[in-house]
C-alpha positions as CSV (number, residue, x, y, z in Angstrom):
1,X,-122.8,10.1,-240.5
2,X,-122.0,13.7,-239.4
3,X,-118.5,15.4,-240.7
4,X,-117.3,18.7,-242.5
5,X,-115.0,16.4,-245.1
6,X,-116.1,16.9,-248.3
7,X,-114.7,13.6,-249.5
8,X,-116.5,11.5,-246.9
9,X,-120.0,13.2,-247.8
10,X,-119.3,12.4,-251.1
11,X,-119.7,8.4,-250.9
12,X,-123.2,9.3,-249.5
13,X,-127.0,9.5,-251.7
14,X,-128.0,12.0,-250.1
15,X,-126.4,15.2,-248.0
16,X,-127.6,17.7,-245.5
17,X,-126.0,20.9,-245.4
18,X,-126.3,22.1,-241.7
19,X,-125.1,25.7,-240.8
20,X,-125.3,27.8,-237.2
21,X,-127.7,24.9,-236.4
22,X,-129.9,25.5,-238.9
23,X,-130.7,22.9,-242.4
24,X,-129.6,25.0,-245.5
25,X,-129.4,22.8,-248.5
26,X,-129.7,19.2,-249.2
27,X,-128.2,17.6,-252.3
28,X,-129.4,13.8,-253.4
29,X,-126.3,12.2,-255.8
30,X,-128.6,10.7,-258.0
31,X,-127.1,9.2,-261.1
32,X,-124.3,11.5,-260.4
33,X,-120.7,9.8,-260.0
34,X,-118.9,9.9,-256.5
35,X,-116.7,12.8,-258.1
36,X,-119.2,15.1,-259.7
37,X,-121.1,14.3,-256.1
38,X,-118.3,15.7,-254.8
39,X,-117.4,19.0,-256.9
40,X,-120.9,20.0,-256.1
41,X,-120.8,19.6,-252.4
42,X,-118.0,21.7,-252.8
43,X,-119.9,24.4,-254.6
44,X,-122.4,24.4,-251.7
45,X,-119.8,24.5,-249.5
46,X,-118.4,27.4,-250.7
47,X,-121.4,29.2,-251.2
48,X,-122.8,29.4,-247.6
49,X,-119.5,30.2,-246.3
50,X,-119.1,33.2,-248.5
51,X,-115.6,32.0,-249.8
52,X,-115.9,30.8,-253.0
53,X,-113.0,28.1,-253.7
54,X,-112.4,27.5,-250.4
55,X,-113.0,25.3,-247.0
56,X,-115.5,26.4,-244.4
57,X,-116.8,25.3,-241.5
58,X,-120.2,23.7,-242.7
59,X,-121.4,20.9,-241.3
60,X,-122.7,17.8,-243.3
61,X,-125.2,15.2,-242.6
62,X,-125.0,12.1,-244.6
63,X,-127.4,9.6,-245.1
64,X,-127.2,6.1,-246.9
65,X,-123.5,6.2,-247.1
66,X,-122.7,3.4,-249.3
67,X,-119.2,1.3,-249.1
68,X,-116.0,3.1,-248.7
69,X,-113.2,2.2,-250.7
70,X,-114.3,2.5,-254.2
């Protein structure tokens, strides 16, 4: 699955952080929970757009989303 929503990526194991066409980060959820999963995305996120606390254009590559809906 490719998106830039943040709460999608989140139901994944493992995300790709793609930027300008180029990789730069990958997080794996581990034992994480979906919403801890999801605060640090957000970190990311905000980091490699320069805006810390908000949205940015980043892309994400998800990989072994599981079901959605919990």
């Amino acid at each position: 699955m490719v998106t830039h929503d943040a709460v999608a990526a989140s139901y994944a194991d493992r995300i790709l952080f793609i930027k300008d066409g180029k990789l730069f980060n990958e997080l794996r959820r581990g034992d994480n929970s979906r919403t801890d999963f999801y605060q640090r995305i957000l970190e990311v996120q905000a980091f490699l757009s320069g805006k810390q606390g908000s949205s940015s254009a980043v892309g994400f590559v998800a990989s072994h989303v599981t079901a959605v809906g919990n």
